[in-house]
C-alpha positions in Angstrom: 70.9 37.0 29.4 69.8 40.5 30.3 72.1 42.6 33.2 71.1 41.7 36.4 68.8 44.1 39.0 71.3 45.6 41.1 67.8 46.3 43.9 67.1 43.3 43.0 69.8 41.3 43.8 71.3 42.9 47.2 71.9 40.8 49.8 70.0 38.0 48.6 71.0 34.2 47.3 68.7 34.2 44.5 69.5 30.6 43.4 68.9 29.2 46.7 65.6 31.2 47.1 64.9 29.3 43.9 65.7 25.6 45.3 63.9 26.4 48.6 60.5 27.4 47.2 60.7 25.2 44.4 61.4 22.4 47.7 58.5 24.0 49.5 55.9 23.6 46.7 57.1 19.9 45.7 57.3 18.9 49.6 52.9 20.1 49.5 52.4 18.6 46.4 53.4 15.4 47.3 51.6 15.4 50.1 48.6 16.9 48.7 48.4 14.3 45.8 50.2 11.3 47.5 50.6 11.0 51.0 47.2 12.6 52.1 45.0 10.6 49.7 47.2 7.5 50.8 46.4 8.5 54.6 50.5 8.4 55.4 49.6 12.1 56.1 46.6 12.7 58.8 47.0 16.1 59.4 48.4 18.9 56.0 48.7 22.6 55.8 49.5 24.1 52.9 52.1 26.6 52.7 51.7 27.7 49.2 51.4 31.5 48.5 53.3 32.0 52.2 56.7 30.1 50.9 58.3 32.9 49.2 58.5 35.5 52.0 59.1 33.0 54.0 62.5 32.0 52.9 63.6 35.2 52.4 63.4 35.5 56.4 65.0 32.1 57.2 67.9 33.1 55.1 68.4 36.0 56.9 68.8 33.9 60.6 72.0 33.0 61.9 73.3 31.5 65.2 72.0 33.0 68.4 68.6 34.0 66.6 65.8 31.9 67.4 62.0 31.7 65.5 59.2 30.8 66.8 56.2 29.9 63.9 53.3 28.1 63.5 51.8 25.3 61.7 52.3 27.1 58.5 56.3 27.2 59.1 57.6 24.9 57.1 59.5 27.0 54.5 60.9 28.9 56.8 62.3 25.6 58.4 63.6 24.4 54.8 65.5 27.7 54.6 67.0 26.9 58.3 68.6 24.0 57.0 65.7 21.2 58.2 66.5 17.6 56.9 63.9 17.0 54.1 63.2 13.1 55.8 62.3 15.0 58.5 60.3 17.3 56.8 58.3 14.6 55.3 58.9 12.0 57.7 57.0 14.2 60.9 53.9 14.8 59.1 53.8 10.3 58.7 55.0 10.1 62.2 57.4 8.2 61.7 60.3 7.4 64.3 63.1 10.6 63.8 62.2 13.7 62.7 60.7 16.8 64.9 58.7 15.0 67.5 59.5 10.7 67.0 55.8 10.9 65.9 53.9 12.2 69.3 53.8 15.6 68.1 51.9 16.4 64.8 53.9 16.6 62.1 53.1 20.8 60.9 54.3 21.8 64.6 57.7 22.1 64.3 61.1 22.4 65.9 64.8 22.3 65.4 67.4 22.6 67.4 69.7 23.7 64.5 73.5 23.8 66.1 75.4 26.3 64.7 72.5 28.1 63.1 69.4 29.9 64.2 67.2 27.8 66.4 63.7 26.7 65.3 62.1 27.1 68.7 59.0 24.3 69.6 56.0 25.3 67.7 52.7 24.9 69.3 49.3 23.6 68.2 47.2 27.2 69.4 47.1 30.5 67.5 48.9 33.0 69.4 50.9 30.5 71.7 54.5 31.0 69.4 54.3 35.3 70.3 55.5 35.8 74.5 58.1 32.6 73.9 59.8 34.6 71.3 59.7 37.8 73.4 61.4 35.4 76.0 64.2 35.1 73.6 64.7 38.6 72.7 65.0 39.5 76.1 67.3 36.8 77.1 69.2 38.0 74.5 69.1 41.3 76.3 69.8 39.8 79.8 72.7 37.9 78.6 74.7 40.9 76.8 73.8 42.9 79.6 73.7 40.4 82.8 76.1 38.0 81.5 78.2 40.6 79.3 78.4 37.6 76.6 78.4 38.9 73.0 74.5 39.2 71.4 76.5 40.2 68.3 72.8 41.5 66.8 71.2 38.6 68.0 67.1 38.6 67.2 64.4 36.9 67.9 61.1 36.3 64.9 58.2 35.6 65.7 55.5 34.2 62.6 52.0 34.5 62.6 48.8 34.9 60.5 46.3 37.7 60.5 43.8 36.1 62.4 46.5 35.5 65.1 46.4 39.4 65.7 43.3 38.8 68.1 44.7 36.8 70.4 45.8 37.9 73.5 49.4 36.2 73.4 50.1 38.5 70.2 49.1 42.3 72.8 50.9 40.3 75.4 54.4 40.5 73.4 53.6 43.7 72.2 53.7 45.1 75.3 56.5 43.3 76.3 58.8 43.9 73.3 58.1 47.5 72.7 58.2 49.1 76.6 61.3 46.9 76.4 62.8 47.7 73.6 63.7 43.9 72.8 64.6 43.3 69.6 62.1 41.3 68.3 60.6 41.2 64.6 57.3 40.7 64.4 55.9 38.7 61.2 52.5 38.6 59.8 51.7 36.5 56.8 48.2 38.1 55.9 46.1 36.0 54.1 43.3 37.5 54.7 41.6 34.5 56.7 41.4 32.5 59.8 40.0 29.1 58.9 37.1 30.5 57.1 36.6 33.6 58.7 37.5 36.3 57.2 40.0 39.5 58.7 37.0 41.7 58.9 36.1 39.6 61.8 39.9 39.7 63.0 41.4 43.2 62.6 39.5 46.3 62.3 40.3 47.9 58.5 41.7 44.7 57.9 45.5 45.5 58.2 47.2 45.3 61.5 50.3 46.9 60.2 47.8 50.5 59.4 46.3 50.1 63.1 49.6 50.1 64.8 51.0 52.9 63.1 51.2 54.9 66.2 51.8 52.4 68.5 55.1 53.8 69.8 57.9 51.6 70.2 57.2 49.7 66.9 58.3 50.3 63.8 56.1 48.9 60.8 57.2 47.6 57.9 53.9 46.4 55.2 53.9 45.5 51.8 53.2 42.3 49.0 55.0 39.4 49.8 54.3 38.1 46.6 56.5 40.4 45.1 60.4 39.0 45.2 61.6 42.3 45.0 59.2 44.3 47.3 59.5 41.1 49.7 63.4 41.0 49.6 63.3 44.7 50.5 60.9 45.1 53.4 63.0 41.9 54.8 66.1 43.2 54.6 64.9 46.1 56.3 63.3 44.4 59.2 65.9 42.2 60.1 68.3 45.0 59.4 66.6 47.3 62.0 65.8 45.1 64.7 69.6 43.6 64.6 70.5 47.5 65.2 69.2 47.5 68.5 66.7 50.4 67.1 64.1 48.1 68.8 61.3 45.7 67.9 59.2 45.8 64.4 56.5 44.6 62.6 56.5 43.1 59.0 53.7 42.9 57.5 53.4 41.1 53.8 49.8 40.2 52.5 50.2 36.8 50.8 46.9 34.4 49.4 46.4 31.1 51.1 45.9 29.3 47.8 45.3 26.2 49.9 42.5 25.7 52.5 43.2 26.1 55.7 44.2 22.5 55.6 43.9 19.9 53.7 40.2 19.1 54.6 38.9 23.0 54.3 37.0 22.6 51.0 37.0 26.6 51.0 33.1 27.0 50.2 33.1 29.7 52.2 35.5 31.5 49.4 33.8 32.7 45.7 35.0 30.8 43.2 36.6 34.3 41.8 37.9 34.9 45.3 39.8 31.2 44.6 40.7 32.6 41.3 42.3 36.0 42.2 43.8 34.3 44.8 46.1 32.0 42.2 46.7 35.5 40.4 48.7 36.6 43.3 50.7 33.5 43.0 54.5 34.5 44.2 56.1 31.5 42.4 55.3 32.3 38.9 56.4 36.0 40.1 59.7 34.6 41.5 60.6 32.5 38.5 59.9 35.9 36.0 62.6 37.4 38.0 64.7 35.0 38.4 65.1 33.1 35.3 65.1 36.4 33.6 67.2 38.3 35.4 69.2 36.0 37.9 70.1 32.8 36.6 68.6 31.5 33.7 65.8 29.7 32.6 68.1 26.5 32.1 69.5 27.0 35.4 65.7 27.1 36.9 64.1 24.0 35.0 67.5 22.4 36.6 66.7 23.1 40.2 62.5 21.7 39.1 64.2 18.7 38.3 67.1 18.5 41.7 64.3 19.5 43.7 61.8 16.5 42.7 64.8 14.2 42.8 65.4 15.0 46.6 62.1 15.2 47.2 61.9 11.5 46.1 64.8 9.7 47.7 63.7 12.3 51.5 60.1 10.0 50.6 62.0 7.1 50.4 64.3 8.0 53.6 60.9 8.9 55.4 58.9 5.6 54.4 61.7 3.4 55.6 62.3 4.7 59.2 60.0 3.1 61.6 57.2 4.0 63.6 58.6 4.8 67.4 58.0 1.5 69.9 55.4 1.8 71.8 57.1 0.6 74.9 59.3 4.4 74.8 55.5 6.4 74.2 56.3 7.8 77.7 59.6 8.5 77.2 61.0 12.3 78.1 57.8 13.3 79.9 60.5 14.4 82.8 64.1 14.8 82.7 65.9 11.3 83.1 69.3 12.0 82.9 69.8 13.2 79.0 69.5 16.9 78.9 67.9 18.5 76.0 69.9 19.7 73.3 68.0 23.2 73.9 67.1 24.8 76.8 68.1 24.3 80.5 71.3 23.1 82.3 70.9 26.7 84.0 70.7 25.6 88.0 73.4 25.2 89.8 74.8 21.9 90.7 73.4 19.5 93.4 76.8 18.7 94.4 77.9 19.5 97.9 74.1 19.7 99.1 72.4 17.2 101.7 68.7 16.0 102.1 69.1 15.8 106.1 68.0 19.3 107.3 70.3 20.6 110.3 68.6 23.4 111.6 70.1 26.5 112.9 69.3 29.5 114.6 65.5 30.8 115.6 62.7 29.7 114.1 61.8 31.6 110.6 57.9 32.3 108.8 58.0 30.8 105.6 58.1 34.0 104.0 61.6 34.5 105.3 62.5 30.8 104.6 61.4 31.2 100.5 63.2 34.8 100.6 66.4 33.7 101.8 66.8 31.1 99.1 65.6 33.1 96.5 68.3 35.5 97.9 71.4 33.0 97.7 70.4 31.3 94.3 70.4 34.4 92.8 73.8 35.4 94.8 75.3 32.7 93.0 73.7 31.6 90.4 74.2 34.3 87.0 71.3 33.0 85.1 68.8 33.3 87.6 66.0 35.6 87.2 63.0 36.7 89.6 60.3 38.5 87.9 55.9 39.1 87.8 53.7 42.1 88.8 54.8 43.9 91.7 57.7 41.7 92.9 60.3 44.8 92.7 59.9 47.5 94.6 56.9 46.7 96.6 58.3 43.4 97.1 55.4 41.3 96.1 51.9 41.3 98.1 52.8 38.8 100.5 56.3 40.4 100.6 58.2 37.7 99.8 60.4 39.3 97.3 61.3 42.3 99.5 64.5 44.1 99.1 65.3 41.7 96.1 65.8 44.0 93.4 67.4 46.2 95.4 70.6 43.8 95.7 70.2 41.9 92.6 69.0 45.2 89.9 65.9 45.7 87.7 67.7 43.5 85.2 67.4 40.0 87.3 64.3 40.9 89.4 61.8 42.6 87.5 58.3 44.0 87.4 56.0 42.9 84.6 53.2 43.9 82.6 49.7 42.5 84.0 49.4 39.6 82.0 50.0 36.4 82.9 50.3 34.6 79.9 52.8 37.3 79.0 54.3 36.4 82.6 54.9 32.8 81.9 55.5 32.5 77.9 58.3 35.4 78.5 59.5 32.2 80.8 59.6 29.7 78.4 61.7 31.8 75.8 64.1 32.8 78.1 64.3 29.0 79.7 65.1 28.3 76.0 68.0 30.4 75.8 69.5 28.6 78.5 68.4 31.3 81.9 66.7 30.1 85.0 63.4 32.0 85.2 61.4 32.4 87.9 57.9 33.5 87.7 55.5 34.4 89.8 51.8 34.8 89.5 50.2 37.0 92.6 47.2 34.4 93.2 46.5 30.7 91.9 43.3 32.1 90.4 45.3 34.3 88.0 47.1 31.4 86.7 44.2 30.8 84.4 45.2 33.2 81.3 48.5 31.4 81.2 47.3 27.6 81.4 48.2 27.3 77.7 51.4 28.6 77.9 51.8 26.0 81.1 50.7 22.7 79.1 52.6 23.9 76.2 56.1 24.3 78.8 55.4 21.1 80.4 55.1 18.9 77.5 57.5 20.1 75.3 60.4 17.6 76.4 58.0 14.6 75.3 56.6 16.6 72.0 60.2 17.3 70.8 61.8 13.8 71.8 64.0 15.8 74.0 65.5 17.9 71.9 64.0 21.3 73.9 63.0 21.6 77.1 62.3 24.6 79.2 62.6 24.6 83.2 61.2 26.8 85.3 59.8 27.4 88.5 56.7 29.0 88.9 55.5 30.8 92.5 51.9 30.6 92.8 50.7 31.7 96.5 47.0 30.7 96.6 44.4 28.8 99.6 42.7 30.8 102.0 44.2 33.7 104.5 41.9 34.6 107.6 38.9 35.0 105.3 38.6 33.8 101.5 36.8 34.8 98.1 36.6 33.0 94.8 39.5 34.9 93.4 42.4 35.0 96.0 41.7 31.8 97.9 41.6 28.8 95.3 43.7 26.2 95.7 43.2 23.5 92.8 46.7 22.2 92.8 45.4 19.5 91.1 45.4 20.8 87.6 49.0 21.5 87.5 49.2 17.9 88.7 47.1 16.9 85.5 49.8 18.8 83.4 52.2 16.8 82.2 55.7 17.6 82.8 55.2 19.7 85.7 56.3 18.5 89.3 54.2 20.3 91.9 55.4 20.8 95.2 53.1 22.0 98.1 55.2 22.8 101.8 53.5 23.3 104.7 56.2 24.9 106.7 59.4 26.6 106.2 61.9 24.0 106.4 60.4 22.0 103.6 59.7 25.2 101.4 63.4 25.6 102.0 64.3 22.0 100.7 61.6 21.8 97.8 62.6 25.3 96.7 66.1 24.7 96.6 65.4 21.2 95.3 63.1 23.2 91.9 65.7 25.7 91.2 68.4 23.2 90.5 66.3 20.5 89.2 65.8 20.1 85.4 62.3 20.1 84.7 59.4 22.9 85.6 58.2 23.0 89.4 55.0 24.6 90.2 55.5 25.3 93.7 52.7 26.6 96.0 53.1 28.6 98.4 49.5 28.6 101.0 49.3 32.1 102.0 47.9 31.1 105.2 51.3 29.4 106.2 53.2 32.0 105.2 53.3 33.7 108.4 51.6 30.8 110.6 52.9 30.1 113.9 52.7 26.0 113.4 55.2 26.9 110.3 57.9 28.3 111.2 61.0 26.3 111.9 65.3 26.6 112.2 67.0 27.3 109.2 68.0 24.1 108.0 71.4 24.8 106.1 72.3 26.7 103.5 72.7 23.3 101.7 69.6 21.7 102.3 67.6 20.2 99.5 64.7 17.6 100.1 64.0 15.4 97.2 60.6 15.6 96.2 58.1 12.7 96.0 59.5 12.1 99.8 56.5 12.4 102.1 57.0 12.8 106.1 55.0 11.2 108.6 54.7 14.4 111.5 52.7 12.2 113.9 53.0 7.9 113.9 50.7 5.9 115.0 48.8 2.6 114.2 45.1 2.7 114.6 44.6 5.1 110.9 46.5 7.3 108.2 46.0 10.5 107.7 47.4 11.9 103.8 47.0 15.3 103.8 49.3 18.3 102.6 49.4 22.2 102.8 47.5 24.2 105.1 45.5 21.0 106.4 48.5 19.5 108.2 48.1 21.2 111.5 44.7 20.9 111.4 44.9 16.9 111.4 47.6 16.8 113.5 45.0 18.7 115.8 42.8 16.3 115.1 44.1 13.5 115.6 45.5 14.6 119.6 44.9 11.0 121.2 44.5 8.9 118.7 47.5 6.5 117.5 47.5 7.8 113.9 49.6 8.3 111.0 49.9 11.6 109.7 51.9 12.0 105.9 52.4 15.5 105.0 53.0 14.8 101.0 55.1 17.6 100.5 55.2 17.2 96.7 52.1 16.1 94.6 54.0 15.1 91.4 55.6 12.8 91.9 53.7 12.3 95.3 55.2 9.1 97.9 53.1 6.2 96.8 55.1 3.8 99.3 55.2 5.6 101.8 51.1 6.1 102.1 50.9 2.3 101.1 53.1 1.1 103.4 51.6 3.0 106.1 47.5 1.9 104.8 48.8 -1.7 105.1 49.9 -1.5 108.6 46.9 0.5 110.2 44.1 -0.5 107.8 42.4 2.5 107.7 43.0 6.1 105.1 41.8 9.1 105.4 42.5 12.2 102.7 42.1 15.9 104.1 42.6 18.5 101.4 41.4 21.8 100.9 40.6 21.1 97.1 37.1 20.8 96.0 36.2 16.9 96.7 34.8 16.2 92.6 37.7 15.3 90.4 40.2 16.4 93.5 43.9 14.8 94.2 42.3 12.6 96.7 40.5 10.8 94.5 43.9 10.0 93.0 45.0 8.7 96.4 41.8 7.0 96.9 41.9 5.1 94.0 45.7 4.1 94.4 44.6 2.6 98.0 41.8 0.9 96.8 43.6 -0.7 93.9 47.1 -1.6 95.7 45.4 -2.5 99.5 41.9 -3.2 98.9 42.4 -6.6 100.8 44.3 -4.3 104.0 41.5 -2.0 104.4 39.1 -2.3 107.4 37.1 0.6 106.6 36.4 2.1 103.4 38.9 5.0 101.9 37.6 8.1 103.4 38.0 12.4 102.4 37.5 15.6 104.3 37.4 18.2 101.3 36.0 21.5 100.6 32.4 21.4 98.8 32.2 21.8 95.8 32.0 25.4 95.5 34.5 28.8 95.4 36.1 29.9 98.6 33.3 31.8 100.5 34.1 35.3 101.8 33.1 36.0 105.3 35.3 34.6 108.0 32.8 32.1 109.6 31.4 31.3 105.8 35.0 30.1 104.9 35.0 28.0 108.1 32.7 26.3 107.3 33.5 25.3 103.7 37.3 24.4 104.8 38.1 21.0 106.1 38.2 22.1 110.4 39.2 20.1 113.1 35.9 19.5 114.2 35.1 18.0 111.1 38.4 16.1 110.4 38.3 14.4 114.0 34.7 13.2 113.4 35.7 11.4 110.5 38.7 9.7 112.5 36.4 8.8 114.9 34.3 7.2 112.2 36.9 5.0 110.8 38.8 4.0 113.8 35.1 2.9 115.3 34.3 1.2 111.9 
């Protein structure tokens, strides 16, 4: 056998390269000729062509780093270690495996102990990018926060080309380069996007060239169908992010010598485009070098035959495990008492708290009230940390972060970019490496750019069969304040309700924003909790301090008026104004407190004892959380009812401007008390 390549063979496991492409190619072929046609497979992509490069970073992982890929990841996740029944077993959803068959079987995970975690993969381009600059800089927080040992810690992110013109890949951009983090960027360019090609994508058609000067990043670009050019432009990536030199970007141009999936025909590819694709073929390229220079051709035709072999009896494995019962399909939505063998456990304890308020002192604005907890979680809880646009210095616009990040540092309460999905995804990585984040978002309107990166957090318990979760609580101040507009003043708490995962709580004074607060930042699962601007400061709102201890449970409601001739359900800003409305009439008012999971008893208990309901929300009537309540009355106490189910909304329009415009859009008293009179005189 000829002298080995001494370039060629630094620092790389040539052999096990070998097995792990050679496992790649045999795990698509199977499916490709097998498991597809047979329809054990719905859903295939093809990571031929991207396997070589691929391994050659997911040997290069080790505990504390973390990736986050795409649904093209899978040989990356064979070189992490991934069980190969799983491998195959996911993609049949079968019981087991990445997701115990709820998830599709290309969006991966793995929790990995002991080696570098395969963060939860998600099903949009561009989602996997601001989790895994939540990694890096949890890595960052905790070696300079925590003083625990990052011992070069990284975190890799892996993407296509096309996935360069998506906002989530700018997003941690920004973040990882005017941070510093040490994040390696990875882009697999194939020179497509489904059928579209990178003209349409990237401008020149090479990211890596366009970001030359982008300062903070160092680029690393080359052919990652070379095994030598690929091994080196790795080695040098990983080797310069794990410096601390800061975040780069690795890019390797590799041919998709699949369709985008297993349906995409590719007509929209020449067949000499299909041809020169297979040319650039890295395996035939890999084997050249290896058998010849590494370790034999007899040593290679025995891996081909190991490798089928495995591949086999992990088919076998696979086909035998069952398919999950459908009786646990709605299993791990929320935390019940199993934490997730990534991400969480971060809040403090519960223990030597009390759900009886005892109030103290004057009465505080709920501004205060949210500060002061914010102030003593983060006093003693390490792992807590407060961060969005403007909530350092300035203290937030509604001021409820003042003077924060003056006692607690720019390290735990923070300043951000202006991006919300950067905002929120940063949260989700660092809620993976086991911190508390808390993010704000200055108005509920501007929660829109992150909505995927919120579905993606609040089912990720259910898609991974609890094996990750990320908790969180997000501060969204939204509804109306002395006049509105269709960008400040929305309220639509409902969608967050129609999240999964998410629990959304919704005081309407101090002392429950207290208890609900207190109540999300120890709790185990992600709390939207909305705080109306227009009881921030309210009069009707403020209330004693009630303990340093208190914590309400949510899904209690409170009834702040009780009565007997109707039931009010309201919650928010709309609780004053029906307890104004209803001066002189023997009613029940429930202030829900918490929409998910919102007190079903205690409305139905109260609907079958004054036969009457009314629902006041500030929420657009179509499609709006009343309708949810309605329906819940009508289907559990039809047969109580003397009067049909009633709502006071907002139209079905965006928060008007002027003053006396908004008035008249908002449920008022005027209009609330009419429709008590209605249904008490029905």
């Amino acid at each position: 056998m000829a002298e080995a390549d001494a370039e060629f063979t630094v620092a790389t496991d040539w052999e096990e390269v070998a097995r792990l492409v050679l496992t790649s190619r045999e795990l698509d072929r199977l499916e490709e000729e097998e498991l597809v046609p047979a329809k054990q497979v719905l859903y295939q992509f093809s990571a031929r062509g991207h396997d070589l490069a691929q391994v050659l970073l997911g040997l290069k992982l080790k505990d504390g780093d973390a990736a986050c890929g795409y649904y093209r990841s899978r040989p990356l996740l064979l070189a992490l270690g991934v069980p190969l029944a799983d491998a195959l077993g996911s993609g049949m959803g079968r019981s087991g495996g990445y997701s115990g068959g709820r998830d599709i079987g290309v969006v991966f995970n793995y929790p990995n102990p002991g080696g570098a975690h395969a963060l939860p993969m998600c099903g949009g381009v561009g989602a996997q990018y601001t989790p895994a600059a939540g990694w890096a800089q949890a890595i960052r927080y905790k070696a300079e926060g925590l003083k625990e040992s990052a011992e070069g810690n990284i975190a890799l992110v892996l993407g296509g080309d096309a996935s360069c013109a998506t906002g989530g890949f700018w997003s941690a951009l920004t973040i990882a380069t005017t941070q510093k983090l040490p994040l390696l960027f990875y882009v697999e360019d194939n020179g497509y996007g489904i059928s579209v090609p990178s003209t349409y994508q990237t401008p020149g058609k090479n990211i890596a060239a366009n970001l030359a000067s982008f300062q903070g990043l160092t680029i690393f670009n080359g052919d990652g169908t070379d095994p030598v050019e690929a091994a080196r432009l790795v080695d040098a990536a990983v080797t310069h992010v794990r410096s601390g030199a800061g975040p780069a970007l690795l890019r390797l141009t590799v041919p998709r010598l699949e369709g985008h999936s297993y349906q995409d025909t590719q007509t929209y590819k020449s067949e000499a485009e299909i041809a020169a694709e297979w040319e650039r073929d890295p395996l035939p390229r890999l084997k050249a070098h290896c058998a010849a220079l590494q370790i034999g051709e007899a040593r290679w035709s025995e891996l081909e035959t190991q490798v089928a072999w495995e591949v086999a009896r992990a088919r076998e494995e696979a086909e035998a495990r069952p398919v999950l019962d459908g009786d646990r399909v709605a299993d791990d939505v929320f935390f019940s008492g199993t934490h997730a063998e990534v991400g969480g456990r971060a809040g403090l304890s519960l223990d030597g708290t009390h759900d009886e308020p005892r109030p103290e002192g004057q009465r505080i604005n709920m501004v205060t009230a949210i500060r002061k907890v914010l102030d003593q979680e983060l006093d003693a809880n390490p792992r807590m940390c407060v961060f969005g646009e403007d909530v350092g210095p300035k203290g937030g616009v509604h001021a409820v972060t003042l003077g924060l990040q003056d006692k607690y540092g720019e390290t735990r309460v923070f300043d951000t970019s202006l991006n919300e999905e950067g905002i929120v995804g940063r949260a989700v990585g660092m809620a993976l490496a086991g911190l508390l984040p808390v993010p704000e978002i200055q108005f509920r309107k501007y929660a829109e750019p992150a909505t995927e990166q919120i579905n993606d957090t609040g089912t990720m318990r259910w898609r991974t069969a609890n094996r990750f979760a990320a908790p969180m609580v997000l501060r969204v101040p939204g509804g109306f304040f002395k006049c509105g507009d269709p960008w400040h003043s929305q309220t639509n708490e409902v969608q967050f309700v129609h999240n999964p995962g998410w629990m959304v709580a919704v005081p309407s004074n101090a002392e429950d924003a207290v208890g609900l607060l207190r109540a999300a930042l120890r709790g185990n699962d992600p709390v939207l909790f909305f705080e109306h601007r227009a009881m921030l400061d309210d009069s009707w709102a403020r209330r004693p301090w009630p303990g340093d201890a208190y914590v309400l449970p949510f899904g209690k409601a409170r009834k702040t008026r009780q009565g007997d001739q109707i039931t009010i359900v309201t919650w928010g800003a709309m609780v004053p104004r029906c307890e104004a409305a209803a001066e002189g009439i023997s009613a029940d008012v429930i202030d829900l407190r918490t929409l998910n999971p919102w007190d079903r008893e205690a409305v139905l208990d109260s609907v079958r004892r004054t036969r009457r309901c009314l629902i006041v929300h500030e929420d657009l009537r179509t499609g709006g959380f009343g309708a949810e309540i309605a329906a819940v009355v009508a289907d559990e106490a039809f047969l109580d009812l003397d009067a049909p189910v009633a709502r006071v909304t907002m139209p079905d329009i965006p928060s008007p401007h002027h003053p006396s415009l908004l008035e008249a859009a908002v449920p008022s008293v005027a209009r609330i008390r009419a429709e008590i009179d209605r249904l008490v005189g029905f």
